[in-house]
C-alpha positions as CSV (number, residue, x, y, z in Angstrom):
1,X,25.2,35.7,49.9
2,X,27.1,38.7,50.6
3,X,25.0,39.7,53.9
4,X,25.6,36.4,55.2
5,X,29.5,36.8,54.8
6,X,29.6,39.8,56.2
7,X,27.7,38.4,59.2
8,X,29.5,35.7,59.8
9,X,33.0,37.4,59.3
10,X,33.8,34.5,56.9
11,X,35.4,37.4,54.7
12,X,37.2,40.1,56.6
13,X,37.6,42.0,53.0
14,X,33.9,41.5,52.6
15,X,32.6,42.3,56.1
16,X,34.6,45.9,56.0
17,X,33.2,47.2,53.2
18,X,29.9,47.7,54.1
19,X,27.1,49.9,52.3
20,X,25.7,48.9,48.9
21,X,27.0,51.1,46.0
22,X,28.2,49.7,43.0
23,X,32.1,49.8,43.9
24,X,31.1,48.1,46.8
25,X,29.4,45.4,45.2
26,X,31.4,44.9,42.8
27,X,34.7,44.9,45.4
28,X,32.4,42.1,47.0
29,X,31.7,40.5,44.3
30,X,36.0,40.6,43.5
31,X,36.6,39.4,46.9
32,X,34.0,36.3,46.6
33,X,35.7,35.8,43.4
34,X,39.1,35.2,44.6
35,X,38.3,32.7,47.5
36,X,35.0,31.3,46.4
37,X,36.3,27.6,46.9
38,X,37.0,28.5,50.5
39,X,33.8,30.6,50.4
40,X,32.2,27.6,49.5
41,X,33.2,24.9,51.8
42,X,32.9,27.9,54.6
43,X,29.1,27.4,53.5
44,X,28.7,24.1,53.5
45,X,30.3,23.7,57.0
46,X,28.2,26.2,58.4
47,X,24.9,24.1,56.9
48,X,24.2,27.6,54.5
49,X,25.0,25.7,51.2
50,X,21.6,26.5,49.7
51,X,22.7,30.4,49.7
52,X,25.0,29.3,46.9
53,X,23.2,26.6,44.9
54,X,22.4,29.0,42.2
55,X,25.7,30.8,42.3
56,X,29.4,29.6,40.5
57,X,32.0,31.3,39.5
58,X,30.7,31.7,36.1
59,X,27.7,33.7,36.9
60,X,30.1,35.8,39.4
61,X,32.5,36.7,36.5
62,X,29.4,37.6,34.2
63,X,27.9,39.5,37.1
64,X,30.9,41.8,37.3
65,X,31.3,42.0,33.2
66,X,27.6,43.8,33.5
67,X,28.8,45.6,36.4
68,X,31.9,46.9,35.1
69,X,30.9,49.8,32.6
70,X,29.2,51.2,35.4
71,X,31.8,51.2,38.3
72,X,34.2,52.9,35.0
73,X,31.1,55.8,34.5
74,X,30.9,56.3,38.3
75,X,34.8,56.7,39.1
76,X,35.1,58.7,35.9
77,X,32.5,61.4,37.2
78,X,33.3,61.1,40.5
79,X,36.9,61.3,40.1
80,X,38.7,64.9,41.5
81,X,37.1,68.2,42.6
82,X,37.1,69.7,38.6
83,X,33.5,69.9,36.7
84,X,31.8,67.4,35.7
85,X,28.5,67.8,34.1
86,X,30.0,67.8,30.4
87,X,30.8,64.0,31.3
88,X,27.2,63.3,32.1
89,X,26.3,62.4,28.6
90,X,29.3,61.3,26.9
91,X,28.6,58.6,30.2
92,X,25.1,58.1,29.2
93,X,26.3,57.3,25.9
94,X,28.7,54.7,26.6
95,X,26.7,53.3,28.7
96,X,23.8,52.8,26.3
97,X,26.2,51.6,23.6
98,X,28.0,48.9,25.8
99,X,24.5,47.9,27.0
100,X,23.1,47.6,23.4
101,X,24.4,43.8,22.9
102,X,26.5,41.4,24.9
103,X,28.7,41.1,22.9
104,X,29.4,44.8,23.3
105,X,29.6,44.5,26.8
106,X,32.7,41.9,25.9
107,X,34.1,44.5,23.5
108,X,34.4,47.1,25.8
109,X,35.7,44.5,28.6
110,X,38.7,44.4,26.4
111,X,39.0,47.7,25.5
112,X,39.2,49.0,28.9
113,X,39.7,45.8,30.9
114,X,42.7,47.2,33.1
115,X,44.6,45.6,35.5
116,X,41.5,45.1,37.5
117,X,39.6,43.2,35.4
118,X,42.7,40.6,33.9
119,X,43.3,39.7,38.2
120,X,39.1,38.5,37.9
121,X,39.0,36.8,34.6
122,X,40.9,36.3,31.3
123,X,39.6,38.3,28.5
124,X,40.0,34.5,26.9
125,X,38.0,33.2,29.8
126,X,35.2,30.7,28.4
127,X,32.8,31.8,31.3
128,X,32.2,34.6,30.0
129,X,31.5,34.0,26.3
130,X,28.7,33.0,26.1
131,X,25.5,34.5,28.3
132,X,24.1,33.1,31.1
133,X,20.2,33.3,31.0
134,X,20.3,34.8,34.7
135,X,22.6,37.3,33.1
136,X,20.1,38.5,30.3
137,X,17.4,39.2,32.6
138,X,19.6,41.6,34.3
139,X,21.1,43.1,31.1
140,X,17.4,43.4,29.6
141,X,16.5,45.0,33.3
142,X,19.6,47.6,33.1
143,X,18.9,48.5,29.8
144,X,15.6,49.4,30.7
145,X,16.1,51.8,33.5
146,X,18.9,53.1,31.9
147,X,16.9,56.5,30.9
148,X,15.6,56.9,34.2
149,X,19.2,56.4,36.0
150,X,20.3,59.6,33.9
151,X,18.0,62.3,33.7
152,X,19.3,64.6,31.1
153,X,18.7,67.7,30.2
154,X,19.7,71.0,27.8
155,X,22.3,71.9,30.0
156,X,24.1,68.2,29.8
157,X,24.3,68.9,25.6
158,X,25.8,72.6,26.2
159,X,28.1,71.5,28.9
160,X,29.3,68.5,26.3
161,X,29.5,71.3,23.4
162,X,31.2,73.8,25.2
163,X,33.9,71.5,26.0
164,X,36.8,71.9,24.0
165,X,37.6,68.0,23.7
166,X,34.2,67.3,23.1
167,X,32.0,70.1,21.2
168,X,31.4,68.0,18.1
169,X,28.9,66.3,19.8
170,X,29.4,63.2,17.6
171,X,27.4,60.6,19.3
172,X,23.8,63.1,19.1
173,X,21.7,63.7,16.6
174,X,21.3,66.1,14.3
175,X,18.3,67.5,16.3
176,X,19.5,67.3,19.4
177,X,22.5,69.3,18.0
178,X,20.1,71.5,16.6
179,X,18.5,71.9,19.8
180,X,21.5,72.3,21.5
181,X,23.0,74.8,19.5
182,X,20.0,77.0,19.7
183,X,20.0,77.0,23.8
184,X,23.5,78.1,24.1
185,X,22.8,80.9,21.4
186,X,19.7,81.7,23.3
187,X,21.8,82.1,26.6
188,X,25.0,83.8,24.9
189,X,22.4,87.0,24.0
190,X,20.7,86.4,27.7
191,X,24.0,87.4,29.0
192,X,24.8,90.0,26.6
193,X,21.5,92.0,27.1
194,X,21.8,91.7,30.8
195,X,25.4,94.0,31.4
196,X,23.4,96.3,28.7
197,X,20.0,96.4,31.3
198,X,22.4,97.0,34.1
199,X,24.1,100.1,32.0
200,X,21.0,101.5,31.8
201,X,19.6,101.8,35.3
């Protein structure tokens, strides 16, 4: 649906975006959003109406509830030319919690629904309480790639830990804290042997 649009020019928003990351599908998705009637009739004009005999506006909105957590995860890490990498997990954990249940997926909507999010849909809006069975199959799909999108590692924990705002480390377990604890200790008496090595040559 999308490609078509931005073949035909029918959406000018649309056909300038281009590419296929998530912000850009999910400003594509916005932007069908907002003029989907005209969208719509645009379609049926043009004789393309079966490219939207599946879609509605409710499957949109629910499309871009899914979508939203990771847009939020990608500007957050993205976002200025400071560090990163102690974000990586405290991402990965969001991520998996909001993707646990839908109804987690609405909880965070509301938590951290924005400006952004109120212009799509109502955090009342009745399209989005209950789920769509299209949407579950992609909710099931994300879910399960979700450990394969993020592949973490030692230095992920000891970047978290060694973050003043986040050392606590609350969301791990006690053995990957364990674990954790025991690599940076490892790699605090790396660095103090080697200035001793050097010394002695």
């Amino acid at each position: 649906m999308v490609k078509f649009i931005k073949q035909s020019g029918s959406n000018k928003d649309i056909e300038n975006l281009g590419g296929t990351t998530v912000h850009q599908a999910i400003d594509s998705l916005q932007s069908i959003l907002k003029s989907f009637k005209i969208i719509k009739k645009i379609f049926i004009y043009k004789q393309q109406h079966k490219l939207i005999m599946n879609i509605d506006e409710k499957t949109i909105k629910q499309i871009l509830l899914l979508l939203k957590p990771f847009k939020d995860v990608i500007r957050l890490i993205q976002t200025g030319n400071s560090p990163s990498l102690h974000m990586v997990l405290l991402c990965f954990q969001t991520l998996k919690d909001v993707m646990s249940s839908y109804q987690s997926l609405l909880d965070y909507d509301k938590t951290h629904g924005g400006d952004e999010s109120k212009e799509d849909f109502d955090e009342t809006d009745e399209d989005i309480l209950d789920e769509l069975e299209g949407i579950t199959f992609f909710w099931n799909r994300i879910r399960g790639v979700l450990n394969e999108m993020f592949a973490l590692d030692i230095r992920h924990y000891a970047a978290t830990l060694l973050h003043p705002k986040y050392r606590s480390l609350k969301a791990c377990s006690a053995t990957e804290r364990s674990e954790c604890y025991t690599y940076v200790r490892q790699q605090i008496q790396l660095i103090s042997i080697e200035p001793n090595g050097s010394n002695e040559q």
